[in-house]
N, C-alpha and C positions, 0 to 999 in steps of 0.2 A: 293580259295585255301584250300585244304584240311591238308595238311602236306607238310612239310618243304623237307627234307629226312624220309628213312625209318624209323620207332619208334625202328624199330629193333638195327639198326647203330645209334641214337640219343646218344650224350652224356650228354646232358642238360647244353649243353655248356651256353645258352643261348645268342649268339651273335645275334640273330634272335631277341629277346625281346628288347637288346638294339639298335638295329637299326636300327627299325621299324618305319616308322617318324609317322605313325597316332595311335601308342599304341594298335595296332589291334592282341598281342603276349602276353599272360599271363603266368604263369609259373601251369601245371595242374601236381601234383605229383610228379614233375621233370621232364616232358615233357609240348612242348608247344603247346598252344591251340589258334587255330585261329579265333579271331573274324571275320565270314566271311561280317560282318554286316561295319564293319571299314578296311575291307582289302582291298586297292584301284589295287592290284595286278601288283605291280610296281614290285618285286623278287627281292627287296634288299637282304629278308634276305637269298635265295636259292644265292645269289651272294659273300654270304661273309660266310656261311656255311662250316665247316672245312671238315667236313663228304663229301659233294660236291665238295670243293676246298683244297684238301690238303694242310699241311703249307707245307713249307721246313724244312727237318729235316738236325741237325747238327751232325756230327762227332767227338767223344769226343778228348776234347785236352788234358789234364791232369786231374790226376786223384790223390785223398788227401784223407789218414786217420786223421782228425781231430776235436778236441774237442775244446770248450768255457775254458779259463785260470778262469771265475768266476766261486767260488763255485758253488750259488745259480743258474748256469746255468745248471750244473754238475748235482744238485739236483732236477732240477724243469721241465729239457726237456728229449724229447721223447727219442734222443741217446746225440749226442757230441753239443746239442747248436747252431749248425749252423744258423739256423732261428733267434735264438736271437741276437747275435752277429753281423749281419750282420741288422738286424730292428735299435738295440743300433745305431749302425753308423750311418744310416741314421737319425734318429731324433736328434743326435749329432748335423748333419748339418742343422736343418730345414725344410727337407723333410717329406715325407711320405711317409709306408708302405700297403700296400693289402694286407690281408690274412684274413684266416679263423678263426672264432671266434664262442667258444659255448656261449648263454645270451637269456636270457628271453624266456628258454624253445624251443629254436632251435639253427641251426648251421646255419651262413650264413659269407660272407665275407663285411668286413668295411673297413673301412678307417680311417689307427692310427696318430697322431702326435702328442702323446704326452706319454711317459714313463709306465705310471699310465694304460691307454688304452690297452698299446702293451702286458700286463699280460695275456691280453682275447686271443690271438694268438697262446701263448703257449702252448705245447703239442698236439699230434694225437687227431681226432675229429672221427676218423673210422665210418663217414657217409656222407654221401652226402650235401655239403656245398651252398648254395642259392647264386646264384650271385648277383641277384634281377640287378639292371641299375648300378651295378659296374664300369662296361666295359665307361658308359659315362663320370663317375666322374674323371676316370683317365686320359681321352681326357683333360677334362676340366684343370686336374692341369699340365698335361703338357703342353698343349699351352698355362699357366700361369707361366712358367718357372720355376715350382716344378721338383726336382728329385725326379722319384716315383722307389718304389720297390713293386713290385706286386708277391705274392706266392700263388702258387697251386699245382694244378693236373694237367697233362700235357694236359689235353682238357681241360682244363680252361684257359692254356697258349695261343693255340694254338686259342681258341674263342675270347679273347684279340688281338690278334696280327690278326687276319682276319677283326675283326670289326677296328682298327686301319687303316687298308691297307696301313702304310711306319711304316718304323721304327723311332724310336726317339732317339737320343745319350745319353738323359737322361731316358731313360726308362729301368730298370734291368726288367731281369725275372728268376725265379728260381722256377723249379717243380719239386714233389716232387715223391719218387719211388712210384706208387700205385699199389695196390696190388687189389683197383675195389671200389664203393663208394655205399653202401647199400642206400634207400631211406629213408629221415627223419621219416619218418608214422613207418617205424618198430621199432627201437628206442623208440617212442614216447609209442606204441603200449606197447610194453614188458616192459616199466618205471612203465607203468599205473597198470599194472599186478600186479610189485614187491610190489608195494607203493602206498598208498592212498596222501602223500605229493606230494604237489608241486614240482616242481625242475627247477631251472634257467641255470645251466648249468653241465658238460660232462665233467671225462677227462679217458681214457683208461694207457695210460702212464706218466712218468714221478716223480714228488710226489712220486703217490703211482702207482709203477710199476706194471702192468699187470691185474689189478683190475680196473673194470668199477664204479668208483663212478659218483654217482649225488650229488650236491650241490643243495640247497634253502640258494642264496647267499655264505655266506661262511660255512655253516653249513652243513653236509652230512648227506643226507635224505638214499639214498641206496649205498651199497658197496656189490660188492661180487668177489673173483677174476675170472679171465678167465678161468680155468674148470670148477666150478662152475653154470657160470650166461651162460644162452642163447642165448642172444646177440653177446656175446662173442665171443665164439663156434663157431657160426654161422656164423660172420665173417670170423674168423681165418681159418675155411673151405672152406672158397668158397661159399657157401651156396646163399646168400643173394645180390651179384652183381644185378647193372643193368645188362640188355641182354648185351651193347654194349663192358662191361666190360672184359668178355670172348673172345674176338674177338676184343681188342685193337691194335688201328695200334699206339702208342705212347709205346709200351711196347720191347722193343726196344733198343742196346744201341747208336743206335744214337737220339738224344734227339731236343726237339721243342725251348728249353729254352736257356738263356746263362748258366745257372749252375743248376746243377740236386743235390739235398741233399735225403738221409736218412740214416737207419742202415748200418754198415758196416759187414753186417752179410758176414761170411765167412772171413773174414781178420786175416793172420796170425798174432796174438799177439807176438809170442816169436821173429819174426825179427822188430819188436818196435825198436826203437831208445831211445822214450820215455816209460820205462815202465809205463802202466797204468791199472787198470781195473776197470776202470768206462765207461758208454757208449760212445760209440765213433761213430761219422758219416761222411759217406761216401762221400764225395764233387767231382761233377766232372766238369771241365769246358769245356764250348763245346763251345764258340766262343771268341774273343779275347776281345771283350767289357767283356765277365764274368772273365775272366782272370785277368785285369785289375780292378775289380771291387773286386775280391778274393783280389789282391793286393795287394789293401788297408786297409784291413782288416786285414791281416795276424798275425799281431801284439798281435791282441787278440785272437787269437788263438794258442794254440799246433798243430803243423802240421807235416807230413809227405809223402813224395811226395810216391805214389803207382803206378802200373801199369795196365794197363785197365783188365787185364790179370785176377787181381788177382779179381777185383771190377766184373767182369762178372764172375760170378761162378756159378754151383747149388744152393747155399745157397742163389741166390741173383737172383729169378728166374724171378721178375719182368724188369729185365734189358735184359732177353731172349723173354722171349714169357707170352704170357697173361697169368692170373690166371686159372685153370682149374675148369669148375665147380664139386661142388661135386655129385657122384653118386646121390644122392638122391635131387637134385638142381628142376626137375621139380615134385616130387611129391611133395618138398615145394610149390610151385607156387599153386601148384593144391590144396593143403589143406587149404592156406591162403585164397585163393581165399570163401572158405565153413567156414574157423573156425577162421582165423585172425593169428596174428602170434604167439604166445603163442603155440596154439595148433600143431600149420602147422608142427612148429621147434621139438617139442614133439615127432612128430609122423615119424621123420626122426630118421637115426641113430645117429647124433650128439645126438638128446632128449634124447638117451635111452644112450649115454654112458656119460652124463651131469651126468644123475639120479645114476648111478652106481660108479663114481668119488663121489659124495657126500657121497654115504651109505659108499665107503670104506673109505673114510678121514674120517668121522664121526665115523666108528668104529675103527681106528689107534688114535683116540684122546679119547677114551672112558677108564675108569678107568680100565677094565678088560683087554683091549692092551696090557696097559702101564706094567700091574704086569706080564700077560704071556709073554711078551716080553721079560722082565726080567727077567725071569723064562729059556728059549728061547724053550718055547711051541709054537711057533705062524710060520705058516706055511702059510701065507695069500700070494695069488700073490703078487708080488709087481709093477704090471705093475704102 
């Protein structure tokens, strides 16, 4: 066997690696790579393939602007908390959580129970998260009578719940709006460029909002914010998607998941009940197990019930239709392919209007700005 589905449609779900019974499925770049030497050609994994077998998608039930009542939730995540709030509950009760975690110089998803751990979970990872044999570990703790909460992307829901084939009464799931998952090599690539340091882990949001820092442990080796840095950029444009990204069948607002979380971009603030303006996220439940599981939780949260109405907007285009790629998406391809990523993103127009953001904040912060400004000699675009 050569390939699973097409590389084109692959989401690197990787429910194929976990359910391989002879290990004949490796992960090669974020695609999978077939040992033809151990592949006994039994098509488990083409049997449980989401790309091949669609899940069933659900119909949203209600729909919540709501934030974390903690501070440090306020202060530490990507919008209102949601993700932590609902992790807190489960290790409350002796459970365990799934999700994605930046450490030791990549991104991949673990398995948390314990307070101290579920810190690594926190905030956007805007890259492509490894599932490595995830999908079996969570078998194993539910037919050990664990409540597990498992968070992703919704092809990582949907590779979960195919490699599963029934449902569990104990088993949540909640994915997250994506907007497309760059592959870890770019990241890693453009880190190596900024900084000769090591770095163990990532965080885009939250802390420090809108700025791509790296840590070496808890120390920040690089910082730069989002017009700035390359990476950035390049996400936030489209740029950098897998293929399959662009052509998402989970982008959508009917949903894979019991509960779909992120920004609540587009939501009128001034019909608030609660004034707030701190980040706020958008919670939607799509079957009556997430309903019931919102619930219970409520409590620790600020909440306000919304209408799908408002939650499907332009502002909130991953709930419509896939990410668009940007104009210049395959002369990246082509240039990385020759110069790496560095160069490739350069040579796009994101590079060239990175370079022109920096010269002009550099000269709106230079001492002669400051005095003709205040003079009001200064005549600079202000785009």
């Amino acid at each position: 066997m050569n390939q699973i589905c097409e590389l084109k449609n692959c989401t690197g779900c990787f429910a194929c690696m976990n359910i391989c019974p002879k290990g004949a499925i490796s992960n090669n770049d974020g695609y999978p790579l077939i040992n033809n030497d151990l592949c006994v050609d039994c098509e488990g994994c083409k049997k449980i393939c989401p790309v091949l077998n669609p899940i069933k998608m659900n119909n949203p039930l209600k729909v919540y602007a709501v934030w974390s009542k903690k501070e440090k939730d306020q202060k530490n995540s990507s919008s209102g908390g949601a993700a932590a709030v609902f992790t807190e509950y489960m290790l409350s009760k002796n459970n365990v959580v799934y999700g994605s975690a930046s450490m030791n110089g990549t991104v991949k998803h673990i398995c948390v129970d314990n307070r101290e751990t579920a810190e690594l979970l926190r905030g956007s990872k805007y890259v492509q998260s490894d599932i490595g044999t995830i999908y079996k570990d969570v078998k194993n703790k539910l037919n050990n009578g664990k409540e597990v909460l498992f968070i992703g992307t919704p092809c990582q829901v949907a590779g979960l719940k195919n490699f599963l084939k029934k449902d569990y009464s104990t088993l949540f799931t909640i994915d997250l709006i994506c907007h497309g998952t760059p592959p870890i090599k770019y990241l890693k690539e453009h880190l190596a460029s900024q900084t000769k340091k090591e770095w163990t882990s990532v965080m885009f949001r939250g802390q420090f909002d809108w700025f791509l820092t790296a840590f070496m442990n808890d120390k920040i080796v690089y910082q730069k914010q989002r017009f700035h840095d390359l990476y950035f950029m390049a996400f936030l444009e489209a740029l950098t998607y897998r293929k399959n990204c662009y052509q998402c069948i989970y982008a959508k607002p009917t949903r894979v998941s019991d509960i779909t979380i992120g920004d609540f971009w587009g939501l009128n603030r001034n019909l608030l009940k609660n004034s707030y303006n701190g980040r706020i996220s958008l919670l939607i439940t799509n079957t009556k197990k997430g309903e019931a599981f919102f619930e219970r939780n409520k409590v620790d949260f600020v909440w306000e019930e919304r209408t799908i109405e408002e939650a499907v907007n332009p502002s909130q285009g991953n709930l419509i239709h896939p990410s668009i790629p940007h104009p210049d998406r395959d002369k990246f391809e082509q240039y990385y392919q020759k110069y790496g990523f560095e160069k490739a993103v350069n040579k796009t127009q994101i590079g060239k209007n990175v370079k022109i953001k920096i010269i002009k904040d550099a000269i709106k912060q230079s001492f002669a700005y400051k005095v003709l400004k205040k003079i009001g000699c200064i005549f600079i675009n202000r785009r």
